[in-house]
C-alpha positions in Angstrom: -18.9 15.5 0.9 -16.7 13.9 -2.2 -13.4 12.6 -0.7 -10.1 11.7 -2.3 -10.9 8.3 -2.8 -14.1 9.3 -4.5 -12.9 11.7 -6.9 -10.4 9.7 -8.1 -12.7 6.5 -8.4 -15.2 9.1 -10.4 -12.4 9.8 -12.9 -11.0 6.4 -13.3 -14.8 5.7 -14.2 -15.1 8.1 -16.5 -12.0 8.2 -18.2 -11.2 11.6 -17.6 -7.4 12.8 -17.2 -6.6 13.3 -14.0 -5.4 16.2 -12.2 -3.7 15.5 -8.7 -6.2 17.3 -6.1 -4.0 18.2 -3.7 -1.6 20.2 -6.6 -4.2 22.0 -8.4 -3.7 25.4 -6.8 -0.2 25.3 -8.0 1.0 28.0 -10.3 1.6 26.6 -13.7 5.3 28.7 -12.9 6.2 26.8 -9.7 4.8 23.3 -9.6 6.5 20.5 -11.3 3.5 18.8 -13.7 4.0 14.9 -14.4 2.2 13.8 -17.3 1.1 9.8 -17.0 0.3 7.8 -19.3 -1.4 4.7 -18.5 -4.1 2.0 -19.0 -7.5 1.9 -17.0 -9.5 -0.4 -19.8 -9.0 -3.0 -21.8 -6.9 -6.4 -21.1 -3.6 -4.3 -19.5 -6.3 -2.3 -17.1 -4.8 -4.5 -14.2 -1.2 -3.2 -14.5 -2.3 0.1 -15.7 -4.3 1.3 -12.8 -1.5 0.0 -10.4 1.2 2.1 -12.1 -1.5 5.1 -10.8 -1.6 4.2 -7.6 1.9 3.6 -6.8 2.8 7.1 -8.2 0.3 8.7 -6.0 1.5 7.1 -3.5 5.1 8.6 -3.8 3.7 11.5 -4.1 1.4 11.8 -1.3 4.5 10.3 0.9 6.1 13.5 0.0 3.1 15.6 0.7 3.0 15.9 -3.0 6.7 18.0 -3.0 9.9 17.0 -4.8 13.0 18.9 -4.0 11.1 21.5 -2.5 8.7 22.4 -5.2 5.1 21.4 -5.5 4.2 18.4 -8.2 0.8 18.1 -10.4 0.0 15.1 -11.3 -1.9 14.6 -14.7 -3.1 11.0 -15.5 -4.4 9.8 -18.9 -5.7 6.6 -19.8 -4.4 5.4 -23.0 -7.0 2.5 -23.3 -4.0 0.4 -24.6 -4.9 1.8 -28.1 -1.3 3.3 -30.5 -3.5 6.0 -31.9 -4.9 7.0 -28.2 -1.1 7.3 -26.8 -0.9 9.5 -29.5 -2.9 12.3 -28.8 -2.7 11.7 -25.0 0.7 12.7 -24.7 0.2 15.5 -27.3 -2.7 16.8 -24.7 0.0 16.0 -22.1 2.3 18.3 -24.0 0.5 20.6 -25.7 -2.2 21.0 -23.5 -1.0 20.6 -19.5 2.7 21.7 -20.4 4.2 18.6 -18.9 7.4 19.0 -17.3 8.2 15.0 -17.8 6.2 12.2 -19.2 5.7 8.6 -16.9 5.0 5.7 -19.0 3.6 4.5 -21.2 2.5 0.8 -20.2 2.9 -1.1 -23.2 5.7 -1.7 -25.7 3.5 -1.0 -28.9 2.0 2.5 -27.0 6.0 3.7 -26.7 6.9 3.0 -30.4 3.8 5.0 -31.5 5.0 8.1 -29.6 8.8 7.8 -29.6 8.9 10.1 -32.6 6.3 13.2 -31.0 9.1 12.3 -27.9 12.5 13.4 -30.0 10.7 16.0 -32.0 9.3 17.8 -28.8 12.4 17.1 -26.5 9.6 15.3 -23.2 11.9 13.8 -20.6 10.5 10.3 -20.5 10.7 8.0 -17.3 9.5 4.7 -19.2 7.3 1.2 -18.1 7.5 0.3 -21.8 9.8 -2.5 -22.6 10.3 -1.7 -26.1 13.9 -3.0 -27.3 15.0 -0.5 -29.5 14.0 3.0 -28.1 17.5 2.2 -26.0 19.1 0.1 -28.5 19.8 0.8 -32.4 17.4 3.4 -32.5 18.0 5.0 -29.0 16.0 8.2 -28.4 17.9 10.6 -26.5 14.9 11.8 -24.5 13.9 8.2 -23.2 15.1 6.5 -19.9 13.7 3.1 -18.7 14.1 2.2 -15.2 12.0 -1.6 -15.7 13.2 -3.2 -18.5 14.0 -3.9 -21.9 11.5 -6.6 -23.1 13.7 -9.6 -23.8 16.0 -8.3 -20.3 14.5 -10.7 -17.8 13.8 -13.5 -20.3 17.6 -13.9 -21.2 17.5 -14.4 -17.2 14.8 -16.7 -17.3 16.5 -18.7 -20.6 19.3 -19.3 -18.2 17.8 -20.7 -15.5 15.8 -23.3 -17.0 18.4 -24.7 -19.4 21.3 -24.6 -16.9 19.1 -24.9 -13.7 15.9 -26.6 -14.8 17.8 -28.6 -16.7 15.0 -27.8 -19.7 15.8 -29.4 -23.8 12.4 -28.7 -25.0 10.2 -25.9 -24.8 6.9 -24.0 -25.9 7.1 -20.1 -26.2 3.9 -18.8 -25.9 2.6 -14.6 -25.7 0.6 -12.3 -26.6 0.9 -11.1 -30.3 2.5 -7.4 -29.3 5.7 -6.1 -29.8 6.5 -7.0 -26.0 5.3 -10.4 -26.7 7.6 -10.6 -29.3 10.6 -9.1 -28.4 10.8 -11.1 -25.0 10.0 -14.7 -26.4 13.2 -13.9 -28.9 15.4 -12.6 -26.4 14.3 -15.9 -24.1 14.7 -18.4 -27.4 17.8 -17.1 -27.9 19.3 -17.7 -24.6 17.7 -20.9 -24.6 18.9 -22.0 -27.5 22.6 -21.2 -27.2 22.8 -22.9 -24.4 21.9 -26.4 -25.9 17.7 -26.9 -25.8 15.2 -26.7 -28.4 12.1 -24.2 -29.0 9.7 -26.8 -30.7 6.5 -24.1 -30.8 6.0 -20.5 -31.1 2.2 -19.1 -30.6 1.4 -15.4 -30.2 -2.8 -15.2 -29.3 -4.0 -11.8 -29.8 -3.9 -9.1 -27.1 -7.8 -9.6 -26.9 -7.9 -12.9 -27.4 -12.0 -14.3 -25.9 -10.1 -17.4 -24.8 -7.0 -20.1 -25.8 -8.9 -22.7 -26.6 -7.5 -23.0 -30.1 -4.2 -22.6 -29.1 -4.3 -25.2 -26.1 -6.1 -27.8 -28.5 -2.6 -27.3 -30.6 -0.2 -27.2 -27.9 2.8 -29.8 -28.4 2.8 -32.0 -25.1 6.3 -34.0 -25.4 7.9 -31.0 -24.4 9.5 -30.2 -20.4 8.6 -27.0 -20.1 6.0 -23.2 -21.3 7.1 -19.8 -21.3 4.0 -17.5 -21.2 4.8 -13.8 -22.1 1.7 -12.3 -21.5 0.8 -8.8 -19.9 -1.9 -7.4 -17.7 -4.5 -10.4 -17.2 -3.6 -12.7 -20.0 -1.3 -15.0 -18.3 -3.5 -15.6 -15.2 -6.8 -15.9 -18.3 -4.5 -18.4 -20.1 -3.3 -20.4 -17.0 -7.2 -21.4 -15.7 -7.9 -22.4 -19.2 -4.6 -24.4 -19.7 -5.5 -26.2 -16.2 -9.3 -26.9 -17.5 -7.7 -28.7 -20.4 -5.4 -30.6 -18.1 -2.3 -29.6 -19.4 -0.4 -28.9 -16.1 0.7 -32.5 -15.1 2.0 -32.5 -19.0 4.2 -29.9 -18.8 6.1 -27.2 -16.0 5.2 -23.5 -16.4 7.3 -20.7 -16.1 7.0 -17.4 -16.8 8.0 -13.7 -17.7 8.0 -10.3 -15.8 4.5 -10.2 -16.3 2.7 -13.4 -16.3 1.5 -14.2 -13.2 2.0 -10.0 -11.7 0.8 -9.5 -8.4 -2.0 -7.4 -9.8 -4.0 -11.0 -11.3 -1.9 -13.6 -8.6 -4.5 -12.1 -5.9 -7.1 -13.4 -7.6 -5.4 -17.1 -8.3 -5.4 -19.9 -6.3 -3.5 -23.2 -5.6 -3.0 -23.5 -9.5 -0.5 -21.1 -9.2 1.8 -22.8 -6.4 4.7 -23.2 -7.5 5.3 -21.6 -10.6 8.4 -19.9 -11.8 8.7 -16.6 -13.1 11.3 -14.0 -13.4 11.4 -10.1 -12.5 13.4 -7.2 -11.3 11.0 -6.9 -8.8 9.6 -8.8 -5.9 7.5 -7.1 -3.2 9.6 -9.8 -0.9 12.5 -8.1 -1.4 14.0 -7.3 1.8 15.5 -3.8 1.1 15.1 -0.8 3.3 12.7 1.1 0.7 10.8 -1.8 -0.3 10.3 -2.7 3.6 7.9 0.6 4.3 6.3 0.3 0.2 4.9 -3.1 0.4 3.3 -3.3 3.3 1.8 0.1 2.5 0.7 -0.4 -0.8 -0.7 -3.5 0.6 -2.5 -1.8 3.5 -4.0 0.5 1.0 -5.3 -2.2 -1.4 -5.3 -5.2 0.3 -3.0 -7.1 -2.3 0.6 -7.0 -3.1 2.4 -4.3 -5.6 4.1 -6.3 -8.7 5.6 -4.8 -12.0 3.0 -2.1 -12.4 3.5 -0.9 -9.2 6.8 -1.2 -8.8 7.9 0.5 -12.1 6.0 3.9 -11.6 7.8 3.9 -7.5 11.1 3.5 -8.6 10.6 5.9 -11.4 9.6 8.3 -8.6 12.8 7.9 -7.2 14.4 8.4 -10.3 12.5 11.4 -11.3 13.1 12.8 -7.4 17.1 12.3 -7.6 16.9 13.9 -11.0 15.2 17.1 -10.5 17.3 17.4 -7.1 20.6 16.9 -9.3 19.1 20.2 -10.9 18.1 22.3 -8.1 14.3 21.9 -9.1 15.0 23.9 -12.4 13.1 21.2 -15.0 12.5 23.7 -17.2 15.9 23.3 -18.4 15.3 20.5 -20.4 18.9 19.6 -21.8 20.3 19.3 -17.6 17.2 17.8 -16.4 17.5 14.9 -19.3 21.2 14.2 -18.5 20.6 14.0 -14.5 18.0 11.6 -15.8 20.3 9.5 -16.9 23.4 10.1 -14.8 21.0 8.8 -11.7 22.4 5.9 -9.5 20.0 5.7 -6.3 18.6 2.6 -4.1 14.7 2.0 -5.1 12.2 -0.6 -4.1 13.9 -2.7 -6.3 17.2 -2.6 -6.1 20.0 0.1 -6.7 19.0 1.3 -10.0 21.6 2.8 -12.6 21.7 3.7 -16.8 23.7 2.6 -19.5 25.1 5.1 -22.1 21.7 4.5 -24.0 19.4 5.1 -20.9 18.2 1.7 -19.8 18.4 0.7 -16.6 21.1 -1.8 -15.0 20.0 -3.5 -12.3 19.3 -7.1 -9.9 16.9 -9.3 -11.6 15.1 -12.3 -9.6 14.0 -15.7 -10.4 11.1 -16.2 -8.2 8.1 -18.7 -7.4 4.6 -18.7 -6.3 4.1 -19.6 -2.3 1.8 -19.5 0.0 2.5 -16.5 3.3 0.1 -15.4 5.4 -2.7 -16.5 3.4 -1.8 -15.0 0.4 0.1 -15.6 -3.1 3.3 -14.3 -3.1 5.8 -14.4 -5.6 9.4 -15.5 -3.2 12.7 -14.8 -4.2 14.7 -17.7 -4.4 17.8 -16.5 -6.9 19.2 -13.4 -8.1 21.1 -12.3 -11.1 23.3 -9.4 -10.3 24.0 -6.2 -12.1 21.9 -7.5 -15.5 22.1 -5.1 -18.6 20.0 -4.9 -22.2 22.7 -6.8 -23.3 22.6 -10.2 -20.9 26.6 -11.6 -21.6 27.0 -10.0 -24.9 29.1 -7.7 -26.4 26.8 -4.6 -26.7 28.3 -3.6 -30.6 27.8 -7.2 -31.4 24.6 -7.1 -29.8 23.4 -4.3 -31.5 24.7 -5.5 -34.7 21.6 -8.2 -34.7 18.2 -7.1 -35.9 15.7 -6.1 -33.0 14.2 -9.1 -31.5 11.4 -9.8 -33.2 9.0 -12.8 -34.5 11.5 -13.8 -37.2 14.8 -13.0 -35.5 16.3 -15.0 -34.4 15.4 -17.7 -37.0 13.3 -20.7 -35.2 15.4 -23.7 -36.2 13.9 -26.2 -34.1 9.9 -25.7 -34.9 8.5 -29.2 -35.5 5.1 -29.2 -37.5 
């Protein structure tokens, strides 16, 4: 007899889409039909198959229903590729009919579909962090309950210059536009605030190992930023302990570096370590209270980023279609209850600027040991943080995007 478990362990294998189980003997008139796009291979595989099984968690907590109706549940796996986004969501679309789009994982994957997004008017719950889809270039049919890229590194920025009491640092992530984007929004915060960015390196995405860049890594420095995704950060941390690097320098780290899809698989390396997030599956919240301790009863490890971004976009997406009595097909209402949603998550209360990106509680936290496992502790929160950190958001937007070459690295030493 196949069971759940087995069928959706034979399609994860295969990389086949998905269609919820439970959902397929919906009508294609009455059941709501999510389209996710996500990553099951290839370096961001870690994060990409958590996203899946937090959604299908929410929905099996609902008995697969959302304000009454029935949901369907269509997963593709993008393989962290541009060109594979691209014609998964147009079999989303085209294909499945897709009410609303989830995803995708990566900042490069959402900039190669943002256009197919406007032109065919897809309700999009994002993970993406890319800036400018809610920034100078904001697409109308785009919400982002995570974060922009560089929205937890301004955080981050601020806490070791003011905090940490940091002059010097090394910026150090993977050579995509998330990479990017967050080591310019962190530099930037840094910066203005009085220290010094002495070294930028960005490995590639599939980088075999950071050998070369360890052998070149400045030393007289107080403190590294890794800005990696998926497994990178934990790949990066064994090698930068095998070349003896930790008692030369303190890490820290962005929203993804050390996520509790790779920290279960870490050891005493990681105590200690610094990293910032809007989510913490310590965070004692009513919602995140019953999610944690289920999604770890399920899998036998913590839910980080991944997890946490597709379960509060559940919530989202659940307030949303309620705000429009279930009617999604009515895409112009359904988009603006999108983005007119204010409701408590695993996270945090969650609610969206005029551009559609989230504003919400982000936390510095650090490594610990509980009940035998890695967790990731909450020891400061910023409230209420926007895409904007402090600034003024015209002046903001006035800048160029954060990029590799804005803002200007003034303080690189050869």
């Amino acid at each position: 007899m196949t069971t759940r478990r087995d069928f959706l362990q034979t399609t994860a294998a295969t990389g086949m889409t998905m269609v919820l189980p439970t959902a397929l003997h919906a009508q294609s008139g009455d059941a709501i039909r999510i389209g996710l796009l996500t990553v099951k291979t290839g370096p961001l595989a870690s994060g990409g198959i958590d996203m899946e099984r937090a959604l299908l968690m929410y929905l099996n907590e609902r008995n697969n229903m959302i304000a009454g109706q029935k949901v369907q549940l269509i997963v593709a796996d993008t393989g962290g590729v541009p060109a594979n986004a691209k014609s998964k969501v147009q079999e989303l679309v085209e294909l499945n009919k897709v009410h609303v789009l989830m995803g995708p994982l990566a900042a490069f994957e959402a900039l190669a579909i943002d256009d197919y997004i406007k032109a065919q008017k897809i309700p999009t719950l994002s993970v993406a962090a890319a800036e400018d889809m809610t920034q100078r270039k904001p697409n109308p049919w785009f919400v982002r309950a995570t974060s922009t890229s560089a929205q937890c590194a301004h955080v981050m920025a601020d806490h070791c210059a003011k905090t940490l009491k940091f002059k010097r640092m090394v910026l150090i992530a993977d050579d995509i536009a998330y990479g990017h984007e967050m080591n310019a929004g962190f530099q930037r915060v840094f910066e203005e605030n009085g220290g010094k960015i002495v070294q930028k390196m960005f490995p590639p995405l599939t980088a075999p190992d950071y050998g070369s860049f360890l052998a070149q890594l400045k030393t007289n420095v107080d403190g590294i930023f890794l800005g990696f995704a998926g497994s990178n950060g934990f790949r990066f941390l064994r090698q930068f302990n095998e070349y003896g690097l930790s008692s030369k320098m303190t890490v820290v780290g962005g929203m993804t570096a050390l996520d509790e899809s790779v920290l279960r698989n870490m050891g005493d390396e990681a105590l200690g370590i610094q990293t910032v997030c809007w989510y913490s599956p310590e965070l004692s919240n009513p919602i995140n209270a019953k999610f944690a301790p289920a999604f770890r009863k399920l899998y036998n490890y913590d839910p980080g980023f991944y997890a946490a971004a597709t379960y509060v976009s559940g919530a989202v997406l659940e307030a949303a279609v309620s705000a429009v009595g279930g009617k999604v097909n009515n895409k112009d209402a359904f988009m603006a209850a999108l983005k007119k949603t204010s409701v408590p998550t695993a996270r945090g209360y969650v609610k969206f600027d005029d551009l559609g990106n989230v504003v919400g509680d982000v936390y510095i936290r650090q490594v610990a040991r509980k009940e035998g496992r890695l967790v990731n502790s909450v020891i400061k929160t910023y409230s209420n943080i926007s895409q904007y950190w402090t600034y003024d958001p015209k002046q903001f937007l006035a800048n160029p995007v954060y990029s590799r070459d804005w803002p200007p690295a003034k303080n690189i030493e050869s």
